[in-house]
SEFI-370113 format. One record per atom (N, C-alpha, C): residue number from 0; x, y, z; atom name; residue in one letter. Coordinates in nm, 2 decimals, always signed. Atoms other than C-alpha are relative to their C-alpha. Example, Ala and Ser with C-alpha at 12.3 -4.5 7.8 and 13.67 -1.06 7.14 Angstrom:
BEGIN
  seq      xx      yy      zz  atom  type
    0   +0.09   -0.12   +0.00     N     A
    0   +1.23   -0.45   +0.78    CA     A
    0   +0.09   +0.12   +0.00     C     A
    1   -0.09   -0.11   +0.00     N     S
    1   +1.37   -0.11   +0.71    CA     S
    1   -0.08   +0.11   +0.08     C     S
END
This chain:
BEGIN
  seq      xx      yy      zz  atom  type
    0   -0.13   -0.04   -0.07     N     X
    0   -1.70   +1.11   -0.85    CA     X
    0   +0.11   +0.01   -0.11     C     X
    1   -0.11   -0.03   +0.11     N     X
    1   -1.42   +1.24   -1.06    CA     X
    1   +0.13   -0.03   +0.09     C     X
    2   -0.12   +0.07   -0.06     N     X
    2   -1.11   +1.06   -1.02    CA     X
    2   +0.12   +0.11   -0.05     C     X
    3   -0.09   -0.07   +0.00     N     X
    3   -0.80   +1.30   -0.97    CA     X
    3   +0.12   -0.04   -0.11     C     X
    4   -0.10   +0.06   +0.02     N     X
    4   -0.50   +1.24   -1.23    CA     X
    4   +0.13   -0.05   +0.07     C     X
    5   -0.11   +0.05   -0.07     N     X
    5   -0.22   +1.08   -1.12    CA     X
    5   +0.15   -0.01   -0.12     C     X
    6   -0.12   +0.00   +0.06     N     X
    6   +0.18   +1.09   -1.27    CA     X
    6   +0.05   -0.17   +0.07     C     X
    7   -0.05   +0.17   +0.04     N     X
    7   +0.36   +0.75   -1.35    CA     X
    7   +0.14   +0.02   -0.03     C     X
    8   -0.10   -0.01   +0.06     N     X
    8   +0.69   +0.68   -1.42    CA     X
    8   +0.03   -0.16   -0.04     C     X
    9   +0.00   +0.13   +0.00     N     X
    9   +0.69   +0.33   -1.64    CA     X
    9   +0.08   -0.04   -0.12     C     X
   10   -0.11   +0.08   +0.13     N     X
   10   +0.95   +0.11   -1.82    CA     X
   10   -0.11   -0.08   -0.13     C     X
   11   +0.05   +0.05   +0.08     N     X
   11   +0.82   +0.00   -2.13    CA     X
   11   +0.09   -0.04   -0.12     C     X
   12   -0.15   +0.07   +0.11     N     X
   12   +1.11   -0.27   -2.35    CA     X
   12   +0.07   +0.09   +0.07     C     X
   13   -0.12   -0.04   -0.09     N     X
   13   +1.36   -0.09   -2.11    CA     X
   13   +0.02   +0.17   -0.05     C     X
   14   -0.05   -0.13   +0.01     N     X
   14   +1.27   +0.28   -2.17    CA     X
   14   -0.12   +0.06   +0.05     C     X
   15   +0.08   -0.10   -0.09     N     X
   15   +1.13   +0.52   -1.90    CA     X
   15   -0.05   +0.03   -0.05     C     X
   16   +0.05   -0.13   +0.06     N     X
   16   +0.83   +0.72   -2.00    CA     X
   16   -0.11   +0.05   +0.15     C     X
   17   +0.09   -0.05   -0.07     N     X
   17   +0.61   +0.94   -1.83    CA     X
   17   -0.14   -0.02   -0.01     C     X
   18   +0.13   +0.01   +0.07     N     X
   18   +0.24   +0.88   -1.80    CA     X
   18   -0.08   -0.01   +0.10     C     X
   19   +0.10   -0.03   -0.05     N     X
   19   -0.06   +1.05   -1.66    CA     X
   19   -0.11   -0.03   -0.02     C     X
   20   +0.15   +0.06   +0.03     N     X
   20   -0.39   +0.87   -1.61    CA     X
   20   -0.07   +0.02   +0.17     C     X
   21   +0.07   +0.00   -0.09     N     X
   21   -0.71   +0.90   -1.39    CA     X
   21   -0.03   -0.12   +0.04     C     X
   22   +0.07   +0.16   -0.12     N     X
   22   -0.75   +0.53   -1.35    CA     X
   22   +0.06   -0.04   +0.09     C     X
   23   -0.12   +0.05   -0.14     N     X
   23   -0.59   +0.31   -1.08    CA     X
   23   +0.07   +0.00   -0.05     C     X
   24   -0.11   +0.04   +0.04     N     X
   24   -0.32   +0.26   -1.04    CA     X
   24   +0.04   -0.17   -0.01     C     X
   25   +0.02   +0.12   +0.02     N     X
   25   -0.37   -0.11   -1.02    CA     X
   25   +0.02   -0.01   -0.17     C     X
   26   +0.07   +0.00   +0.14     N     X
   26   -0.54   -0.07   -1.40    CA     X
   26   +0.14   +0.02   -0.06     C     X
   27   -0.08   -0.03   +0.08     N     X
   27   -0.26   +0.14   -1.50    CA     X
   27   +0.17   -0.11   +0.00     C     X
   28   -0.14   +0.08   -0.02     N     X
   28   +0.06   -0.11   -1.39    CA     X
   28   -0.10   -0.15   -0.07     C     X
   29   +0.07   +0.15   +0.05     N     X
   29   -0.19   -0.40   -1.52    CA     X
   29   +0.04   +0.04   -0.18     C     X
   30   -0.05   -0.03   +0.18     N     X
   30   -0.18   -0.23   -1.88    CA     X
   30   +0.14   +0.00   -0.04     C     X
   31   -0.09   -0.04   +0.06     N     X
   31   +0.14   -0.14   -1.88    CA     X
   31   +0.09   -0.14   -0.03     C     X
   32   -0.07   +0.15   +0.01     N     X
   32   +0.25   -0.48   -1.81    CA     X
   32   -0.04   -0.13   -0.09     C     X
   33   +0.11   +0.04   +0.14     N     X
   33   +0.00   -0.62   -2.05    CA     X
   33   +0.13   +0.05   -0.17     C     X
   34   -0.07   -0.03   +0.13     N     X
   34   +0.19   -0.40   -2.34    CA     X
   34   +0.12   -0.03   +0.04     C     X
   35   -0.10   +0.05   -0.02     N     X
   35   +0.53   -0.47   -2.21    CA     X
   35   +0.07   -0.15   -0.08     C     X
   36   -0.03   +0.15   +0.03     N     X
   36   +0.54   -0.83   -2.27    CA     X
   36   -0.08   -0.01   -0.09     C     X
   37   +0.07   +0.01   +0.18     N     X
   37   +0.34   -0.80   -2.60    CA     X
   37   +0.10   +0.06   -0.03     C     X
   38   -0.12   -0.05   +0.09     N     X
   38   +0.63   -0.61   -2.71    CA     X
   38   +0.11   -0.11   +0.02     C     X
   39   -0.12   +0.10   -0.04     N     X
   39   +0.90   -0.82   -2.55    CA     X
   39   -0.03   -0.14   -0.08     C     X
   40   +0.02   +0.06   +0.04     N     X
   40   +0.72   -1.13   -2.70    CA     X
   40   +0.00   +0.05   -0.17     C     X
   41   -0.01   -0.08   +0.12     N     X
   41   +0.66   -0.93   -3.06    CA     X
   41   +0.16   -0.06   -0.04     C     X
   42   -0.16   -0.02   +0.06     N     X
   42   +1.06   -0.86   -3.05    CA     X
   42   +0.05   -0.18   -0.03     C     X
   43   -0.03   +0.14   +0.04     N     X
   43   +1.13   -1.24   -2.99    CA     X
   43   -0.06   -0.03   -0.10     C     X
   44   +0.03   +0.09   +0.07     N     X
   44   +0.93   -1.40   -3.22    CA     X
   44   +0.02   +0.09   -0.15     C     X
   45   -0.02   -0.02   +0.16     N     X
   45   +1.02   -1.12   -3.54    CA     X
   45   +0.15   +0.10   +0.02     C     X
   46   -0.11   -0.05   +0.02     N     X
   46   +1.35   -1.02   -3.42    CA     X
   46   +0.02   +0.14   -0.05     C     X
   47   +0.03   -0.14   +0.01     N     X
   47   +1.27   -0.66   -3.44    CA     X
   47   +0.11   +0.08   +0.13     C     X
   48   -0.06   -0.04   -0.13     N     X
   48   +1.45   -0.43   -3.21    CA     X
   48   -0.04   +0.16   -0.01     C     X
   49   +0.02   -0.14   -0.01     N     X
   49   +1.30   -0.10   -3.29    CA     X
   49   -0.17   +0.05   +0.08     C     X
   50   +0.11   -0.02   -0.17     N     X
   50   +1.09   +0.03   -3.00    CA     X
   50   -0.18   +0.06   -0.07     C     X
   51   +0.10   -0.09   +0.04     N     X
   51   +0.82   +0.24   -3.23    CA     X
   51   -0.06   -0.13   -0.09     C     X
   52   +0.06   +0.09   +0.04     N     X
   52   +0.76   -0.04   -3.43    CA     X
   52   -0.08   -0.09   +0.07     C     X
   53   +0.08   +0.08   -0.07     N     X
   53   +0.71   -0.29   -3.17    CA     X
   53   -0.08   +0.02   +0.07     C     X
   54   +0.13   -0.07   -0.06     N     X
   54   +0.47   -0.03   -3.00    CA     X
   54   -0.11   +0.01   -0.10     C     X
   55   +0.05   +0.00   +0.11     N     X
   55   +0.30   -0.02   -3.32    CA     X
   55   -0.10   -0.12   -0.02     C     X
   56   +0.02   +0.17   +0.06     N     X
   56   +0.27   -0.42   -3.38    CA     X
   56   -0.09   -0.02   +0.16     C     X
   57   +0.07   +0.00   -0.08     N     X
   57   +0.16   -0.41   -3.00    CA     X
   57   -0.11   +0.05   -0.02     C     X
   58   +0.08   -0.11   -0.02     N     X
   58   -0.09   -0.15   -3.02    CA     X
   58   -0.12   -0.04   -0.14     C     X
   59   +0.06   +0.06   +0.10     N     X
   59   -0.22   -0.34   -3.35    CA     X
   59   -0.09   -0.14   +0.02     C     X
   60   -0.01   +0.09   -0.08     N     X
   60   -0.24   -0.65   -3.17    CA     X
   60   -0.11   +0.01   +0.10     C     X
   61   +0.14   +0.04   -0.12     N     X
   61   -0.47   -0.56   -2.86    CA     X
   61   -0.14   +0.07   -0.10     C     X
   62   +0.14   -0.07   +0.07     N     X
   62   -0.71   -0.33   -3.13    CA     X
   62   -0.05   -0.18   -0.08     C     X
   63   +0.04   +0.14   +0.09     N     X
   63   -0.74   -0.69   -3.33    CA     X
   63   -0.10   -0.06   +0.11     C     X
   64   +0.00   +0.07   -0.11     N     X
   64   -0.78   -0.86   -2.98    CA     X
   64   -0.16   +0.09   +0.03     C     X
   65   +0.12   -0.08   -0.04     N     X
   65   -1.09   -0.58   -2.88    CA     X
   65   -0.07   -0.02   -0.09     C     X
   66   +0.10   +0.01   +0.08     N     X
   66   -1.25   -0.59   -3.19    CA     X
   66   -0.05   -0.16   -0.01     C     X
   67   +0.03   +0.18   +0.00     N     X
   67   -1.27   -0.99   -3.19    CA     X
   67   -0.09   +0.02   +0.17     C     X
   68   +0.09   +0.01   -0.19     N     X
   68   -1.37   -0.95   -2.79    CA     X
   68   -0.13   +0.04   -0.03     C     X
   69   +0.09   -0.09   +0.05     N     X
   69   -1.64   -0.71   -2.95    CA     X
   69   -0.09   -0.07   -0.06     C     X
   70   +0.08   +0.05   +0.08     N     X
   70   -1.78   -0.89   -3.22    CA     X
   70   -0.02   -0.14   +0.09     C     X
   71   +0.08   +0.06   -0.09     N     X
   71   -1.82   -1.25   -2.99    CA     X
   71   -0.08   +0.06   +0.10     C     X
   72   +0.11   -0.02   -0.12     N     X
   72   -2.00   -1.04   -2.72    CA     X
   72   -0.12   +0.07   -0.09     C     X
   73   +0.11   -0.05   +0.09     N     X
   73   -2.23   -0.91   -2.99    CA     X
   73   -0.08   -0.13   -0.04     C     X
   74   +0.05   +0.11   +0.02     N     X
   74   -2.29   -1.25   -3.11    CA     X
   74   -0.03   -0.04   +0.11     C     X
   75   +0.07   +0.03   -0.10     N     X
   75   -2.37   -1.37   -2.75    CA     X
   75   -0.12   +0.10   +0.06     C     X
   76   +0.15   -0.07   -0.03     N     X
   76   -2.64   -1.10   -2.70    CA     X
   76   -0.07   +0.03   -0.07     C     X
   77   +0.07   +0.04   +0.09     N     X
   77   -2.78   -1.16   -3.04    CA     X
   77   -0.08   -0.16   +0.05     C     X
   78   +0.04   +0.12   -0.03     N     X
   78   -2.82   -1.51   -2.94    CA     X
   78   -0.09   -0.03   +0.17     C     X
   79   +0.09   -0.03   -0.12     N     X
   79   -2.97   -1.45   -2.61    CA     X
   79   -0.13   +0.08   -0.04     C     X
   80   +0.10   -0.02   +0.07     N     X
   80   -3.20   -1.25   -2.75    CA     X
   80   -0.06   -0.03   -0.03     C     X
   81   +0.12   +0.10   +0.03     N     X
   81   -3.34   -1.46   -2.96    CA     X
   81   -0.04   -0.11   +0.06     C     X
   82   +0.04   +0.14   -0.10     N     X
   82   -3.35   -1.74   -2.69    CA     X
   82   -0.15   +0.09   +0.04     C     X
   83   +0.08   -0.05   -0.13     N     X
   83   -3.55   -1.47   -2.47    CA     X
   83   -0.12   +0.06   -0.12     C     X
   84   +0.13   -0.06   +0.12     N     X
   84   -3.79   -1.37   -2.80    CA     X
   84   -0.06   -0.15   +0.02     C     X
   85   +0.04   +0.16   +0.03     N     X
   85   -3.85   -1.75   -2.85    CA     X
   85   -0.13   -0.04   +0.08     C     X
END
């Protein structure tokens, strides 16, 4: 089943953008709120106030966060593996 796009209109650090995605809309208001407050937190803790940056530092931030998610689920189905060779 091919999911239809859908138009968005979402605040991100207090500036409208537009943005078209096929997933839910659940998904998409879950991310956006996700990066929101990784930026809003960002700006607090380095006193930053420039929007491209903190989208940047964000956007640096969940790729760290994924590849760490990545590499433990690799190590747990290495290790299952060799339970289930054993």
């Amino acid at each position: 089943m091919i999911s239809s796009l859908q138009k968005y209109k979402v605040t991100l650090f207090g500036e409208i953008h537009a943005l078209v995605s096929d997933d839910s809309e659940k998904n998409v208001l879950s991310s956006v709120h996700l990066v929101d407050t990784l930026m809003k937190d960002i700006a607090q803790q380095t006193r930053c106030t420039d929007t491209k940056q903190l989208a940047l530092l964000a956007a640096l931030h969940l790729a760290q966060q994924q590849l760490c998610d990545q590499s433990k689920l690799m190590s747990l189905i290495d290790n299952e593996l060799k339970t289930v060779a054993q």
